[in-house]
SEBATI-107354 format. One record per residue: residue number from 1; residue in three letters; z, x, y negated of N, C-alpha, C, O, CB in turn. Coordinates in pm, whole numbers. Glycine has a CB too. Example, Ala and Ser with C-alpha at 12.3 -4.5 7.8 and 13.67 -1.06 7.14 Angstrom:
<pts>
     i    aa       nz       nx       ny      caz      cax      cay       cz       cx       cy       oz       ox       oy      cbz      cbx      cby
     1   Ala      780     1319      569      780     1230      450      780     1320      330      846     1424      332      905     1131      447
     2   Ser      708     1285      225      714     1367      106      787     1290       -3      804     1341     -114      572     1408       60
</pts>
This chain:
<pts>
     i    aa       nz       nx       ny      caz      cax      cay       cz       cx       cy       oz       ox       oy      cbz      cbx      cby
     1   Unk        0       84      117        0        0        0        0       89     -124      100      149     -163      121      -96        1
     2   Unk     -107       93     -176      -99      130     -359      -41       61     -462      -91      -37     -518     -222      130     -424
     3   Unk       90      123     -493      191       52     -628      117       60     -747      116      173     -795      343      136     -667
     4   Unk       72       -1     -792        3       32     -966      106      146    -1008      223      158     -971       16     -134    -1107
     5   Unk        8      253    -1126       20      318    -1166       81      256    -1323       15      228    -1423      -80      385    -1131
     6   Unk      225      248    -1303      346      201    -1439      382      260    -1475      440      329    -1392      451      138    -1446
     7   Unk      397      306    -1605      495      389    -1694      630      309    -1749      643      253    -1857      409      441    -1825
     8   Unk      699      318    -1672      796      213    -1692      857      298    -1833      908      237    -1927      914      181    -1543
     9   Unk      845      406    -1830      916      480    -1983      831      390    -2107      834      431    -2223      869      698    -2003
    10   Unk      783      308    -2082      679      275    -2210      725      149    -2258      706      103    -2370      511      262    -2171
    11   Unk      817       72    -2117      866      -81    -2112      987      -91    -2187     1077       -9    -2168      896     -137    -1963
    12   Unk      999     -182    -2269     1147     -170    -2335     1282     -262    -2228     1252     -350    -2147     1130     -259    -2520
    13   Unk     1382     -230    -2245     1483     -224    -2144     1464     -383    -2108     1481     -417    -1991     1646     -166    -2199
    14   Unk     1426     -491    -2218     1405     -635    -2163     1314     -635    -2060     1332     -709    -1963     1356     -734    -2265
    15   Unk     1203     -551    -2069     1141     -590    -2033     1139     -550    -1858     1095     -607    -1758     1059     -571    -2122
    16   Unk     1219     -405    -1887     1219     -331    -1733     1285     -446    -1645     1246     -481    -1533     1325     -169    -1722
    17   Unk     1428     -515    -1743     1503     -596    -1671     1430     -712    -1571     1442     -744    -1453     1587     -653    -1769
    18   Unk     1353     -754    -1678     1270     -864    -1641     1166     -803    -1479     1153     -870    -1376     1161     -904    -1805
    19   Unk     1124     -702    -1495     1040     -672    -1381     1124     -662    -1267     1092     -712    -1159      959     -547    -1398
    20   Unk     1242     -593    -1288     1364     -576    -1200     1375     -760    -1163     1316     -802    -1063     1526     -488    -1301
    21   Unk     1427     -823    -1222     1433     -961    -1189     1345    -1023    -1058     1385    -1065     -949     1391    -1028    -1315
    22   Unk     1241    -1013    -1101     1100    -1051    -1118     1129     -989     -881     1150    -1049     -775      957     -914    -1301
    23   Unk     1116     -888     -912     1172     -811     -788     1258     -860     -670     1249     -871     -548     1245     -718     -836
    24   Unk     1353     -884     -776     1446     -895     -645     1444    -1037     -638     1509    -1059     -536     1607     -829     -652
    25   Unk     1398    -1178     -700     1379    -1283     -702     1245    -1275     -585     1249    -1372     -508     1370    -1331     -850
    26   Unk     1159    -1205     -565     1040    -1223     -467     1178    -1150     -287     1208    -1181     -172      837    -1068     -545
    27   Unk     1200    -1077     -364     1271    -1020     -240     1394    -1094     -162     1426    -1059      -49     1324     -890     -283
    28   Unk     1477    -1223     -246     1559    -1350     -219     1435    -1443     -128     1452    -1522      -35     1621    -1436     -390
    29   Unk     1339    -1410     -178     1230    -1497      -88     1213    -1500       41     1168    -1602       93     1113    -1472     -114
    30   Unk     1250    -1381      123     1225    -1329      196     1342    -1239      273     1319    -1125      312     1132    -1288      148
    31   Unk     1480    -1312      291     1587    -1229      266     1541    -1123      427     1541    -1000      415     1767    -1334      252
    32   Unk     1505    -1188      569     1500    -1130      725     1387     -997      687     1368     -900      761     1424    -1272      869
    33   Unk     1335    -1015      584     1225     -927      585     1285     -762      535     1230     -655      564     1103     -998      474
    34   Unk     1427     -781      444     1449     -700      407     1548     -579      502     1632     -626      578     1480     -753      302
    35   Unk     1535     -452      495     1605     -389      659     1746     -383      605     1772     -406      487     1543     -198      730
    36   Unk     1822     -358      680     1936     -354      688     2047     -244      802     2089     -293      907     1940     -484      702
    37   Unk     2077     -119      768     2135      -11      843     2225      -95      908     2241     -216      891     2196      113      764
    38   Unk     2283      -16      984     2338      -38     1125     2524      -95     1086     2598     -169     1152     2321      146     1230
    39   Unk     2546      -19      947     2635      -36      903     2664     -106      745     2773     -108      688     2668       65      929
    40   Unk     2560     -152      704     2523     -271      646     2574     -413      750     2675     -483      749     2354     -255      624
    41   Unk     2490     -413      807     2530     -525      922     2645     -564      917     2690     -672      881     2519     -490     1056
    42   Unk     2713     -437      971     2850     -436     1047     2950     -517      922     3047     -587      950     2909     -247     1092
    43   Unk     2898     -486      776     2981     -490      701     2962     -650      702     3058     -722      729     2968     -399      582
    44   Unk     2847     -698      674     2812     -837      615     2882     -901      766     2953    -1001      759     2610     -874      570
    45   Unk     2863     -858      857     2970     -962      983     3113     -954      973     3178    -1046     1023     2953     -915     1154
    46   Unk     3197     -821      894     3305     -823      866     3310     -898      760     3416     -958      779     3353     -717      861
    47   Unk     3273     -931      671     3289    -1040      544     3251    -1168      600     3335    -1257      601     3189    -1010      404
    48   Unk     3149    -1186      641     3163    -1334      715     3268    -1371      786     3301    -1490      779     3068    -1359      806
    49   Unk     3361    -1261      886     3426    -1302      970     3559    -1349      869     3608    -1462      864     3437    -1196     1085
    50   Unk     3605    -1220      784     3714    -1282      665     3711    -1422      593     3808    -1483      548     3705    -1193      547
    51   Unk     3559    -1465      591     3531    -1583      475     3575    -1676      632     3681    -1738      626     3320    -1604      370
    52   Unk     3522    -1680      722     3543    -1806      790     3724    -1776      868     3779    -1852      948     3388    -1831      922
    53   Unk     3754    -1708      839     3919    -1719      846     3988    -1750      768     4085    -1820      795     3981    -1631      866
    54   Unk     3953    -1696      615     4081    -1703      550     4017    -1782      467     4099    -1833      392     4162    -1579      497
    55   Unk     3896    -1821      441     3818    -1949      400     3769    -1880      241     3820    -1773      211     3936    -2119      394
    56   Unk     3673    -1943      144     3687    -1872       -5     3795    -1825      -85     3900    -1883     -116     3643    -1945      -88
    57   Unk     3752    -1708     -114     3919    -1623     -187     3805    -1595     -346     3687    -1560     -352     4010    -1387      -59
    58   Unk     3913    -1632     -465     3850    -1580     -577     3874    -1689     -654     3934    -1791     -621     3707    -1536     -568
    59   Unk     3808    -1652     -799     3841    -1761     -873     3671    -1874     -905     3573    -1802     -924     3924    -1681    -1027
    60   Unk     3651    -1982     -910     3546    -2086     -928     3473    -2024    -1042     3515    -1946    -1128     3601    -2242     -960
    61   Unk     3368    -2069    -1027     3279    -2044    -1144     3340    -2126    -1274     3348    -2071    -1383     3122    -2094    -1106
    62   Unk     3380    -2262    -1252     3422    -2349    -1359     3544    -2272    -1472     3564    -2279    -1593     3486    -2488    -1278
    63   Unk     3628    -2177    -1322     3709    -2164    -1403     3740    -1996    -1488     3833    -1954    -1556     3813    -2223    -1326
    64   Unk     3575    -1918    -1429     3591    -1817    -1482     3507    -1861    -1626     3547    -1811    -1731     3547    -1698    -1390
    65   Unk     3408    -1940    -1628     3344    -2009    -1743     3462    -2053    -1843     3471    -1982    -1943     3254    -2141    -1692
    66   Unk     3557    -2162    -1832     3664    -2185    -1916     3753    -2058    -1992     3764    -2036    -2112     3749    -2263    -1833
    67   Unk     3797    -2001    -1906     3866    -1867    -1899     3745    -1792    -2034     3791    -1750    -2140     3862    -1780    -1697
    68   Unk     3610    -1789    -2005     3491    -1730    -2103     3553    -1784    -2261     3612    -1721    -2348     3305    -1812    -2056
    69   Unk     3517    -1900    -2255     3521    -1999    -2384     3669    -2019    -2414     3697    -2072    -2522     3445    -2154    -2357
    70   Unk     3771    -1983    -2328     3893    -2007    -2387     3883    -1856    -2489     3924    -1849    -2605     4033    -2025    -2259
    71   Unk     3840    -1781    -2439     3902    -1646    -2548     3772    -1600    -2601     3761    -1480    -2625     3995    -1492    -2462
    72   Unk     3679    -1673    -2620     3569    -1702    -2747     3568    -1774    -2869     3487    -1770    -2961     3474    -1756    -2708
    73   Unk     3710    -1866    -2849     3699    -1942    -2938     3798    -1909    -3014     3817    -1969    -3120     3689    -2059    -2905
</pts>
């Protein structure tokens, strides 16, 4: 496969972001396609195994959003 020839030094940082985006949004597309080491794995089955034991740990989106706007205002 030939990557186009980009000068990403030429892109301003919105814009790199945006290609970066752009990226890993095609690559969510397609999560089985992406490889995964031996100890990658291991890890994402040790976090699954914690989440389905000790169930979601952390704080809600609602309430890290409030928490935002409480000390914005």
């Amino acid at each position: 496969m030939a990557i186009p020839d980009l000068n990403l030094d030429n892109l301003t940082t919105e814009e790199r972001l945006e290609l970066l985006e752009r990226i890993w949004e095609s690559l969510c597309r397609t999560p089985d396609a992406v490889p995964l080491t031996t100890a990658q794995r291991e890890e994402l089955d040790r976090r699954l195994d914690d989440l389905e034991r000790d169930g979601p740990v952390g704080v809600s989106r609602e309430e890290v959003m409030r928490k935002i706007h409480t000390k914005s205002s």
